[in-house]
Every structure is written in C-alpha cells, then in structure tokens.
C-alpha positions as CSV (number, residue, x, y, z in Angstrom):
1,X,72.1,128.3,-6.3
2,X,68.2,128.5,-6.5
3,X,65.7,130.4,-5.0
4,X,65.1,127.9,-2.6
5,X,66.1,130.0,0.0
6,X,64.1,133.4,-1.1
7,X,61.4,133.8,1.7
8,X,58.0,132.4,0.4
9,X,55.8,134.7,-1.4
10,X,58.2,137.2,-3.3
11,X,58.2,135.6,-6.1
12,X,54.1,135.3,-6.1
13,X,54.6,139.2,-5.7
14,X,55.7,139.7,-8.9
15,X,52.9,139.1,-10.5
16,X,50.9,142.0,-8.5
17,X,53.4,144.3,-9.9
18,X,52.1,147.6,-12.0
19,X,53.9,147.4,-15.5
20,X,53.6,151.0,-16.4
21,X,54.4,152.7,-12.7
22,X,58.0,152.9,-10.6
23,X,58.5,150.0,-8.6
24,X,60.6,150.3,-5.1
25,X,62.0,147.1,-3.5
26,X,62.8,147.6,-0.4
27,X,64.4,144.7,0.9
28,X,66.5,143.4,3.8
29,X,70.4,142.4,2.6
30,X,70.8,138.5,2.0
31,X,71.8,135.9,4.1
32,X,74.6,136.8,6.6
33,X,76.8,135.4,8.9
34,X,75.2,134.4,12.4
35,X,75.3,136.4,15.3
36,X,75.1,135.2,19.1
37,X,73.5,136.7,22.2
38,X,71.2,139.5,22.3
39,X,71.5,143.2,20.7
40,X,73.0,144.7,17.8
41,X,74.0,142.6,14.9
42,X,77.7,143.7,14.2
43,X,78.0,146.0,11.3
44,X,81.0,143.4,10.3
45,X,78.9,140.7,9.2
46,X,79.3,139.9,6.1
47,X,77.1,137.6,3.6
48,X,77.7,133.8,3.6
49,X,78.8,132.3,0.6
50,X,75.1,131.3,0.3
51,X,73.5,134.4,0.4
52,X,75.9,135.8,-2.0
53,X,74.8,133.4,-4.3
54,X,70.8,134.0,-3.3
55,X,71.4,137.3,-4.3
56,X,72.8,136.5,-7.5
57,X,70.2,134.1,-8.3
58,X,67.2,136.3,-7.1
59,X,68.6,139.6,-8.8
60,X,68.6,137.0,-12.3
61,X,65.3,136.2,-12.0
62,X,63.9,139.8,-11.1
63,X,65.8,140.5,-14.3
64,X,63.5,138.1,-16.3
65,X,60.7,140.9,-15.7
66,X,61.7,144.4,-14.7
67,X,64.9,146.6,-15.6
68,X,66.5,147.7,-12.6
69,X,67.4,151.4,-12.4
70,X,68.9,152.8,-9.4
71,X,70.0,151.1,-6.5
72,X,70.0,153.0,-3.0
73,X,71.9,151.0,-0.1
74,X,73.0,151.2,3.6
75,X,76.1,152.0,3.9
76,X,76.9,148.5,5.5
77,X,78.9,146.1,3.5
78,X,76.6,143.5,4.2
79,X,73.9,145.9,2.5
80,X,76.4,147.1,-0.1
81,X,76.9,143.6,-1.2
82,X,73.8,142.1,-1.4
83,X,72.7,145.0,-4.2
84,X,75.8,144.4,-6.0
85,X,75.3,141.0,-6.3
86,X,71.7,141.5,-7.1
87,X,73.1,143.7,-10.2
88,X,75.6,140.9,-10.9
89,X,72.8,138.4,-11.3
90,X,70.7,141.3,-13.6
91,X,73.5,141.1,-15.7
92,X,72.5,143.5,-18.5
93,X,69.1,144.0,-17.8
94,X,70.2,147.2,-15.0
95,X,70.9,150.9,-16.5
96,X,73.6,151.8,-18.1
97,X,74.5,154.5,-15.9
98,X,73.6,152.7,-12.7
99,X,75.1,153.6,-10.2
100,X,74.8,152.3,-6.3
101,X,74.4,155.1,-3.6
102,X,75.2,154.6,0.1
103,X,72.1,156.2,1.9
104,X,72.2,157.5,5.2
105,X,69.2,157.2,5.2
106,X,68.7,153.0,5.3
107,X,71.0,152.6,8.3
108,X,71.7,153.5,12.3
109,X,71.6,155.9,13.4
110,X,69.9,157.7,10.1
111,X,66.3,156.3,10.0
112,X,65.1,155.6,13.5
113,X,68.2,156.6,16.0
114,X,69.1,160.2,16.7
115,X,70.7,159.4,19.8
116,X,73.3,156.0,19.9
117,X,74.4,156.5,23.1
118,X,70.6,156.7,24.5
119,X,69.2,153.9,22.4
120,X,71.7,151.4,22.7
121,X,71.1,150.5,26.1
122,X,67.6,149.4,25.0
123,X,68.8,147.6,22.1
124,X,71.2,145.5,24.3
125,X,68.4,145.2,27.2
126,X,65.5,144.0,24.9
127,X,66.8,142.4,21.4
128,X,66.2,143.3,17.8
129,X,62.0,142.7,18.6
130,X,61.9,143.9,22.0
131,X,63.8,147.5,21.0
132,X,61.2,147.8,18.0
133,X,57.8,147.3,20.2
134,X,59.2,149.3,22.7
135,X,60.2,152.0,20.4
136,X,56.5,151.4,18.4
137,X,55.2,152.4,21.9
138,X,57.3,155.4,22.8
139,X,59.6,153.6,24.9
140,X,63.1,154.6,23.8
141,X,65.2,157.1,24.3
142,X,67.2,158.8,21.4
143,X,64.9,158.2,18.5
144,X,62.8,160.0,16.5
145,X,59.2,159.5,16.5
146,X,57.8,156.4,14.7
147,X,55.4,158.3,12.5
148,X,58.5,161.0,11.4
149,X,61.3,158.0,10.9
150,X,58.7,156.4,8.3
151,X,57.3,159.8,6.9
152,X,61.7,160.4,5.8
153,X,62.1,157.1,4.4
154,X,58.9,156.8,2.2
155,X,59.4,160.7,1.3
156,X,62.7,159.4,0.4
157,X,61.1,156.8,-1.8
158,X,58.7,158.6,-3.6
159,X,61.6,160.9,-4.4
160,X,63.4,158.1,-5.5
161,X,60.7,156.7,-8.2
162,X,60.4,159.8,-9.8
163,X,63.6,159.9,-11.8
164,X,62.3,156.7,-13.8
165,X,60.4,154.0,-14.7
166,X,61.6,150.5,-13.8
167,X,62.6,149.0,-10.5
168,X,64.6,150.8,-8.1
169,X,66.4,148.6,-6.0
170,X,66.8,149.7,-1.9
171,X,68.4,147.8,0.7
172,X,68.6,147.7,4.4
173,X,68.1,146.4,7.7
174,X,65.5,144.3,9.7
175,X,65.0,146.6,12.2
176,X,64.0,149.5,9.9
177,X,62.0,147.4,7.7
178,X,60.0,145.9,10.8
179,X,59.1,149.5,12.3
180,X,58.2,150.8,8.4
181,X,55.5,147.4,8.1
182,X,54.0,148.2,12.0
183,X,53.5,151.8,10.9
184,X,51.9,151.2,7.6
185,X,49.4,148.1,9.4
186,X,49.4,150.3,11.9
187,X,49.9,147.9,15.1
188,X,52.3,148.5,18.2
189,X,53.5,144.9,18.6
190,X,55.0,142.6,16.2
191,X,55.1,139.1,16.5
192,X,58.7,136.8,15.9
193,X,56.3,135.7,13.0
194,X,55.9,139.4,11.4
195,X,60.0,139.6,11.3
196,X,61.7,140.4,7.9
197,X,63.9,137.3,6.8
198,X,67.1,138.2,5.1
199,X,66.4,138.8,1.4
200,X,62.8,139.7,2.3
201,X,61.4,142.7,0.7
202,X,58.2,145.1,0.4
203,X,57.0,146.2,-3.1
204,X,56.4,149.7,-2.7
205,X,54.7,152.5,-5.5
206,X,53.0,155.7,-5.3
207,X,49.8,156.7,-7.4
208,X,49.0,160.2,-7.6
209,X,51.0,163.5,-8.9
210,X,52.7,164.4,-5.5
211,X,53.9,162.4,-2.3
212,X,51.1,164.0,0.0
213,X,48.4,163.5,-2.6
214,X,49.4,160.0,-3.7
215,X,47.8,156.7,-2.8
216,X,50.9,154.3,-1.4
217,X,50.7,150.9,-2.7
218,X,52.9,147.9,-1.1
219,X,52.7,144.3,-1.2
220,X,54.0,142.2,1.7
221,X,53.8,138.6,1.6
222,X,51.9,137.9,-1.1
223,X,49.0,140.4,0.0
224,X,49.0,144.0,-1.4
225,X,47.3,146.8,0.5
226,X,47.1,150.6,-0.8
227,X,46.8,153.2,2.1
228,X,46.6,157.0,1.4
229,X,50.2,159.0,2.5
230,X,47.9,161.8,3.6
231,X,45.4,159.5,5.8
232,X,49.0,157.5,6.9
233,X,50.5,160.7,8.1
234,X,47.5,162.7,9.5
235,X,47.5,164.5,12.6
236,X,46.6,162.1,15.9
C-alpha cells in the first residue's frame, strides 16, 4: 500500500514541522467502512482492509522523521485501530514504554455532547455538516459551548506535549476535528470542501511556558497559522 490515498498536503506538512518543540497530530482514524443515509456514523465501523494498510504505510513514513511518543485515542475501535496500526508501521521508531490511552475526551459524548438524548435529534435531522454549523451557531441542544469544547481539548493537548519531545500521536473523529478547525479560523459555516477526510490530520504545537501564555501553532493543509490561546479564548 502507498500513500496514494493520504489526503494531499500532509506529507508537504512535514516539512513545516519544528524539530526541537512537541509535535501533536491530531488526526481523523483511516479509511472505514461506508455508511448510508444521514446521521451518526455507527461506532461499529471498522477500517477497510485499505485503510488498515494506509495507516500502516503512513505511520512508516512518519517514522522516517519523528519518534512517536504517546498515542491518545477515542475509544472507538475504528480510532483504536488506526493508531495501532500507525505504531505497527513505526516499527521501532515509537517509545519503548508507549502505551495507547483511550480518551474520553476524543469521542461522543466527551468533547462536544453533554446531552445524547438532546443532540441526537439534530444529528439525525441535519447530517454530520449540518449538526456542526448548527452547533457553530448555537443551534443545538445538549452541547457545550463551542469555545469551552475546544478550550478542553487543546488544554488537553498542551497537557499532553509536555511529558516529551517527539510526536504525540491523537486520534478521533470528523465531527470534532471540523468544530476544532471552525473555532481556530474562526468562521460559523463550513463548506463540504473544509471537511476532514479519513486519515487527515492538524499539526498542532504550543510556544510559550504555559497553555494561557503560549502561542498555538497548527498547520492545516499545507498552510500553517500561529494564533495566541489567550487572544483564541478571550472573553466576547
């Protein structure tokens, strides 16, 4: 398997990359089976015999430059399997101690959803996009607010790249990584086009001494864009 199917520009990214700071990835799992209608993509999906072998071949070549060190998943077997396969590929360029945490964190309810019950309906009435704009524009019933659901999960990554250097490896879901890139470009409606792809990530690292005080730098696409977390989470 190549990388033919990695989503164009992550492995341009690379080269953006800070050598000497902690590097997050936080990516969407790999390539899963398909799901019909409208709503919530089962949590019994699993990865296709493809994207297992996407994730193999993309966790090889990220092992060509970094050293991953922690891996941080949803608890989703799709999600599970994607970083293990990813470490499968590393081969011996991971930790030694690695180990892979399930984090409540990178799945729903957890991030976004306080409330199943009161934000399914939307889910099912709207889609996967039409449940995040409505939700980027207070909409939805049974959430958090937008600007708390992103302040936990980056908190939680800063947290993360502080126990050491190297890549720390996070994956999730589409949905949480779509709200996460509206938030930081600040913009209430997302385009099919602005839509994570499976095995799509965001390279994510923090410049300063503390979370509040740092400078958050994340590349998406090929493009990187630095935003202060102070500035991201004022007051509006």
């Amino acid at each position: 398997m190549t990388l033919a199917k990695l989503p164009a520009n992550m492995l341009d990214a690379i080269a953006l990359l800070p050598k000497d700071i902690p590097v997050v990835l936080l990516t969407r799992h790999s390539i899963r089976e398909v799901v019909e209608g409208q709503g919530l993509a089962g949590y019994d999906l699993q990865l296709t015999e493809e994207g297992v072998a996407l994730a193999q071949a993309w966790g090889a070549y990220l092992a060509t430059e970094v050293t991953i060190v922690s891996a941080n998943t949803s608890p989703i077997q799709r999600c599970v399997d994607t970083s293990r396969h990813m470490l499968t590929g590393a081969g011996k360029n991971v930790s030694a101690d690695l180990k892979q945490v399930c984090n409540p964190l990178l799945v729903e309810p957890g991030s976004f959803v306080v409330d199943l019950k009161k934000a399914s309906p939307s889910f099912k009435k709207y889609g996967a996009l039409g449940f995040v704009n409505a939700f980027l524009n207070n909409q939805v019933e049974g959430m958090k607010s937008v600007r708390q659901g992103v302040f936990d999960i980056l908190a939680d990554l800063y947290q993360l790249s502080q126990h050491r250097s190297g890549m720390h490896l996070v994956v999730t879901h589409d949905t949480i990584m779509a709200v996460a890139y509206a938030y930081l470009k600040q913009i209430k409606v997302l385009e099919q086009s602005d839509w994570p792809q499976m095995m799509e990530g965001m390279f994510i690292w923090f410049e300063g001494t503390t979370f509040l005080d740092s400078d958050l730098v994340w590349v998406w696409r090929g493009q990187k864009h630095c935003v202060s977390v102070s500035g991201l989470f004022k007051a509006k």
